[in-house]
C-alpha positions as CSV (number, residue, x, y, z in Angstrom):
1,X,21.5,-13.0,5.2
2,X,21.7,-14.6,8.6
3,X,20.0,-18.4,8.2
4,X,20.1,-21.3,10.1
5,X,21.4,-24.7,9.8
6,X,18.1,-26.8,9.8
7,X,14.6,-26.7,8.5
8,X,11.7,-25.3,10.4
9,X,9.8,-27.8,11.9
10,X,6.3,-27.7,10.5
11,X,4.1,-30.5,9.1
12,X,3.4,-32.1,5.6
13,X,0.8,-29.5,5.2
14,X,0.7,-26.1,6.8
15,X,-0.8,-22.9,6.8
16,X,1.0,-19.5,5.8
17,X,-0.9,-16.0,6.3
18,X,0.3,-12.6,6.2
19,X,-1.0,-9.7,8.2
20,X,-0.6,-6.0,7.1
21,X,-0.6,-4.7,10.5
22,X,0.4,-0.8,10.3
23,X,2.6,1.4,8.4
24,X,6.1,0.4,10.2
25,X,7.2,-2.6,11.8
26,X,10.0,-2.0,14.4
27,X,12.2,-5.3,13.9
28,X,15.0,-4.2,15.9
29,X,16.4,-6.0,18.9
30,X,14.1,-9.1,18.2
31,X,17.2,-10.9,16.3
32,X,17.3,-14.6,18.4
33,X,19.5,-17.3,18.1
34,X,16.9,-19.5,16.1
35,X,16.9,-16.6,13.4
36,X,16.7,-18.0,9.7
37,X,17.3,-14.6,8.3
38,X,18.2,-11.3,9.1
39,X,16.7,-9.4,6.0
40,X,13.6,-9.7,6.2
41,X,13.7,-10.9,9.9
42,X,12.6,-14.5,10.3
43,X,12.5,-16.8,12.8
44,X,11.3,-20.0,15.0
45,X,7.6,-19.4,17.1
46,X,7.0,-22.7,19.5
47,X,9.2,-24.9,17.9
48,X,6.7,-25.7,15.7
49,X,6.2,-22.4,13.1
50,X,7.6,-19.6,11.5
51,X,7.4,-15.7,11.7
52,X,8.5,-13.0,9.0
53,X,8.9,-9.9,10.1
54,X,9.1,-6.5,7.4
55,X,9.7,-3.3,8.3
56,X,6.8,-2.2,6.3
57,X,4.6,-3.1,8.4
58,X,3.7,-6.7,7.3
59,X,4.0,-10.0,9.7
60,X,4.1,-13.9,7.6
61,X,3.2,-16.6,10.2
62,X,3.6,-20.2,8.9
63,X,2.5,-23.2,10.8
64,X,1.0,-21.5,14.1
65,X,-2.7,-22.2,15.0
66,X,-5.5,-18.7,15.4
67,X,-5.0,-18.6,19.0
68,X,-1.3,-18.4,18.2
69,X,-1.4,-16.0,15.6
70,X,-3.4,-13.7,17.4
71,X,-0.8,-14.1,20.6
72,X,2.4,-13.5,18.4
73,X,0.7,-10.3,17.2
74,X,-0.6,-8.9,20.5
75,X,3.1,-9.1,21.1
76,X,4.2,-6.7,18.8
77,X,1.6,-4.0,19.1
78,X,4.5,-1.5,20.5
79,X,6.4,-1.9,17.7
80,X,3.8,-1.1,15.3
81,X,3.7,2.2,13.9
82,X,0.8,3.7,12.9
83,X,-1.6,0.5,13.5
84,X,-4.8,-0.1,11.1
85,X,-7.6,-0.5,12.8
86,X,-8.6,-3.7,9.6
87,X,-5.9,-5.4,8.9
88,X,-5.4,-7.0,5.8
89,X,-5.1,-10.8,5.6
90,X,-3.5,-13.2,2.8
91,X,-3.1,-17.2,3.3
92,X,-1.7,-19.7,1.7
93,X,-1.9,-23.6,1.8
94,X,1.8,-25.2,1.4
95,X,2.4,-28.5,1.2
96,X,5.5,-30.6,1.4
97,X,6.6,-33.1,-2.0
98,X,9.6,-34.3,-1.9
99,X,9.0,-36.1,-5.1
100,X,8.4,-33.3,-7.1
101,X,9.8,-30.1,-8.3
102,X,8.8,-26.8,-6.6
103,X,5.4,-26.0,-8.1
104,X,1.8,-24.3,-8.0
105,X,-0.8,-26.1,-9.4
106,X,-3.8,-24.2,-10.9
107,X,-6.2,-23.9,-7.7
108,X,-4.2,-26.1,-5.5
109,X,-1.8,-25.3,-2.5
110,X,2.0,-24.1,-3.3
111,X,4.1,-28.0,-3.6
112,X,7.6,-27.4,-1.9
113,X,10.4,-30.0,-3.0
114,X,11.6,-29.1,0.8
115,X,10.5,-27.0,3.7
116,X,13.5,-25.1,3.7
117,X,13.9,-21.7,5.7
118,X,14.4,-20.0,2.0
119,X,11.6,-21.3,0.6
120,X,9.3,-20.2,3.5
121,X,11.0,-16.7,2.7
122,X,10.5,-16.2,-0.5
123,X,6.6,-17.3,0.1
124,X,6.7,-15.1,2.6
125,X,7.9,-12.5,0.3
126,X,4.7,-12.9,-2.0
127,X,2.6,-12.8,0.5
128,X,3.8,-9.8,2.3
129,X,3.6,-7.8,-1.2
130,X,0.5,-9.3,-2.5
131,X,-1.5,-8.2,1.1
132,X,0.1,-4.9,0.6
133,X,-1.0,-4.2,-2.5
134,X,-4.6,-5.6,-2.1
135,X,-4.9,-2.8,0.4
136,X,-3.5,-0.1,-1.7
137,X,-6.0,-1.1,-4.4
138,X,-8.6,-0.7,-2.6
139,X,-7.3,2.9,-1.0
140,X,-6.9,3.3,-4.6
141,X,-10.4,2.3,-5.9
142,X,-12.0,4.7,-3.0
143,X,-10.2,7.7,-4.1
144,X,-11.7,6.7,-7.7
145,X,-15.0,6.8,-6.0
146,X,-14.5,10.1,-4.8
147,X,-13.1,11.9,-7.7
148,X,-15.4,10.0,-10.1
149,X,-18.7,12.8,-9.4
150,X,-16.3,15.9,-10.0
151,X,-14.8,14.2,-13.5
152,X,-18.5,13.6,-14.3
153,X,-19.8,17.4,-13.5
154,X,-16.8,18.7,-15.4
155,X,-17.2,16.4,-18.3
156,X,-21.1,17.2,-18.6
157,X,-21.4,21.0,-17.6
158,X,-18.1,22.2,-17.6
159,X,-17.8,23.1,-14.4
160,X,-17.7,21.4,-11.2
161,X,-19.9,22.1,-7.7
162,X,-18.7,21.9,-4.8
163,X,-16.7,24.6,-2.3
164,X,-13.3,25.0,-1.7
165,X,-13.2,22.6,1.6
166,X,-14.6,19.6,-0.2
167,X,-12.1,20.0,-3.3
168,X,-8.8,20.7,-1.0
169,X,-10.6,17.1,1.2
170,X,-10.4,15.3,-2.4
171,X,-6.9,16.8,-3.2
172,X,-5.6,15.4,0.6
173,X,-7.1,12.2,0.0
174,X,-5.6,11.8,-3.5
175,X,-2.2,12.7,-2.1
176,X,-2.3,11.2,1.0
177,X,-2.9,7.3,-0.9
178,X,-0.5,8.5,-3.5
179,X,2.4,8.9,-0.5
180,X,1.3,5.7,1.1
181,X,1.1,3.6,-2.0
182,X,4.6,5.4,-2.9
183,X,6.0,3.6,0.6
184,X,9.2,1.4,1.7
185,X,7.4,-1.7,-0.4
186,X,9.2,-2.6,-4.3
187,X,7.2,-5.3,-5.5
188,X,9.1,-5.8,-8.3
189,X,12.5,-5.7,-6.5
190,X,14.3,-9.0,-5.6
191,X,14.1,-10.3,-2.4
192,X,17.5,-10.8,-1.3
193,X,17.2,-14.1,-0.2
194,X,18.0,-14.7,-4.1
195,X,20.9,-13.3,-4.3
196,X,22.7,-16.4,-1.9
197,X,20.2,-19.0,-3.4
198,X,19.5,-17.8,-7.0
199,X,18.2,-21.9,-7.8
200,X,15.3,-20.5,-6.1
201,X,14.3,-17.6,-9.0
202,X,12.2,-20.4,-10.5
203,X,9.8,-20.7,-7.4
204,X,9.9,-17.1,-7.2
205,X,9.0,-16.3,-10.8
206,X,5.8,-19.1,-10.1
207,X,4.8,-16.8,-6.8
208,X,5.0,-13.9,-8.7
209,X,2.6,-14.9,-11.6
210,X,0.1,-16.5,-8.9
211,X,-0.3,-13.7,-7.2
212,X,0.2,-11.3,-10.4
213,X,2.1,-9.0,-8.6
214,X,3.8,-7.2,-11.3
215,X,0.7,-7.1,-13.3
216,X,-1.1,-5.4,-10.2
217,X,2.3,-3.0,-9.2
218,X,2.2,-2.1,-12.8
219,X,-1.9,-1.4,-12.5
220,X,-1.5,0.6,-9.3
221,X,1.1,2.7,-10.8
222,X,-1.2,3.9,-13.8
223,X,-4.3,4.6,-11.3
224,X,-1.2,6.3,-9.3
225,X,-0.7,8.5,-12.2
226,X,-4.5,9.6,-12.7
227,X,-4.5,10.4,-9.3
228,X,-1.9,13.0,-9.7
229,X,-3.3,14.8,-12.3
230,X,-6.5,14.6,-10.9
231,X,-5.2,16.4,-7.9
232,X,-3.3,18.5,-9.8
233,X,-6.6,19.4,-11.9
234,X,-8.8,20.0,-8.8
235,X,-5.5,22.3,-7.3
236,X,-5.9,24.3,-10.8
237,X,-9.4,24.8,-10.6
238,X,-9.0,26.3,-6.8
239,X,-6.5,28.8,-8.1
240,X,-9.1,29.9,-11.2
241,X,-11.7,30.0,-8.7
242,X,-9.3,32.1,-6.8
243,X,-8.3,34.4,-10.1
244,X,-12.0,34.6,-10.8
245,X,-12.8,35.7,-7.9
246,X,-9.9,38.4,-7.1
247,X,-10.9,39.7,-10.6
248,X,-14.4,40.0,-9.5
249,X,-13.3,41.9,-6.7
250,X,-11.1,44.4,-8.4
251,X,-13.9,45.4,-11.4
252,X,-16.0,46.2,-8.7
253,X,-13.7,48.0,-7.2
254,X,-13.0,49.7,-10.1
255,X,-16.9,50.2,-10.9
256,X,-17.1,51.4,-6.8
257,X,-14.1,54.5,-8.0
258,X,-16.0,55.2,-11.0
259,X,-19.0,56.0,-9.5
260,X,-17.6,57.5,-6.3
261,X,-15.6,60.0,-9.1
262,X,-18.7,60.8,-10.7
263,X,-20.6,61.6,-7.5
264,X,-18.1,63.7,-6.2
265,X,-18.1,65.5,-9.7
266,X,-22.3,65.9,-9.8
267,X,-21.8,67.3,-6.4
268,X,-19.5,69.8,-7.3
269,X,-21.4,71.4,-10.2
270,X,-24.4,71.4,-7.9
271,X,-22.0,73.9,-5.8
């Protein structure tokens, strides 16, 4: 990991937020000579503020005002792949105490023993995966909402309305948050800025229970798993549908040869 000498200048008290901006983040080629890391990419904005850049479509700004926010990202709109229309927004306060040990009081803004670059990282870390998954929950939760109404028929009549369109529409959107949710993102993966400063874990381990994100990954992953059999319920009841149908066809074709035989047969005695 590529990191510079000195801190980041930012005040006593400053502002992170991370913005889930689109599927893919192209990071290549922005690598400056005021970089603080390489993996994820951060760096120096105005002297005065950070940036952290992940491929996975996530930007962490630290110390930069609204207007400079909003410049910083109009920046990198040809290097976003696949760009949300919402984008999804986490913030932090951080504060600077010198006097005490890294820390995140119940309620209260995340207390920093230094404004070091790794520090910043690993906040921006949390953040990045905690915005992530807020939006995957609630992909997630409308999928629920979707699928909910066919569970329901099924579990009341026994058989579920609704034509072959709208259950293949259910069975893509199922799928579809199932690959996205399945992305580039491992919350519960290390960030690497740990391996070179592993006195850090600590203030990692407290960003991970603030945000919960292993409770949450954990939570997704279940709903993840009802999703696929769901989809693989509704593709089951398309192919007895189908079956159903095909034997339908074939009885009456039978019934259709049956009677033409007989026909044919009452015809020729009449001869």
């Amino acid at each position: 990991m590529g990191q510079a000498s000195a801190s980041p200048l930012v005040g006593p008290r400053t502002t992170a937020r991370a913005f889930f901006v689109g599927d893919r983040l192209n990071t290549s080629g922005l690598e400056r000579g005021d970089v603080l890391a390489t993996t994820p990419l951060a760096f120096r904005v105005n002297t005065s503020g950070v940036a952290i850049l992940f491929r996975y479509g996530v930007v962490v700004l630290i110390g930069l005002n609204a207007l400079e926010e909003e410049e910083f990202l109009r920046g990198l709109d040809q290097r976003m792949t696949g760009k949300f229309a919402r984008r999804d927004e986490e913030i932090a306060i951080i504060e600077l105490a010198p006097e005490r040990d890294d820390q995140i009081p119940p309620g209260g803004p995340i207390c920093l023993q230094s404004l070091s670059p790794e520090r910043l990282i690993l906040i921006g870390e949390a953040l990045a995966k905690s915005v992530v998954l807020a939006r995957h929950e609630r992909e997630v939760a409308s999928v629920f909402d979707t699928t909910e109404p066919f569970a329901q028929e099924l579990a009341r009549s026994g058989r579920m309305r609704g034509g072959r369109r709208s259950i293949l529409k259910n069975i893509g959107n199922a799928l579809l948050v199932r690959h996205r949710v399945s992305g580039p993102v491992e919350v519960e993966e290390k960030p690497d800025v740990l391996w070179d400063k592993p006195h850090l874990e600590r203030l990692y381990a407290r960003l991970e229970d603030e945000y919960e994100l292993k409770e949450r990954a954990e939570s997704l992953n279940r709903k993840l798993a009802v999703i696929a059999e769901s989809a693989q319920v509704l593709t089951d009841i398309i192919d007895t549908r189908r079956s159903l149908r095909l034997e339908v066809i074939i009885v009456l074709l039978i019934l259709f040869e049956v009677i033409m035989t007989i026909y044919q047969l009452a015809m020729g005695r009449q001869a």
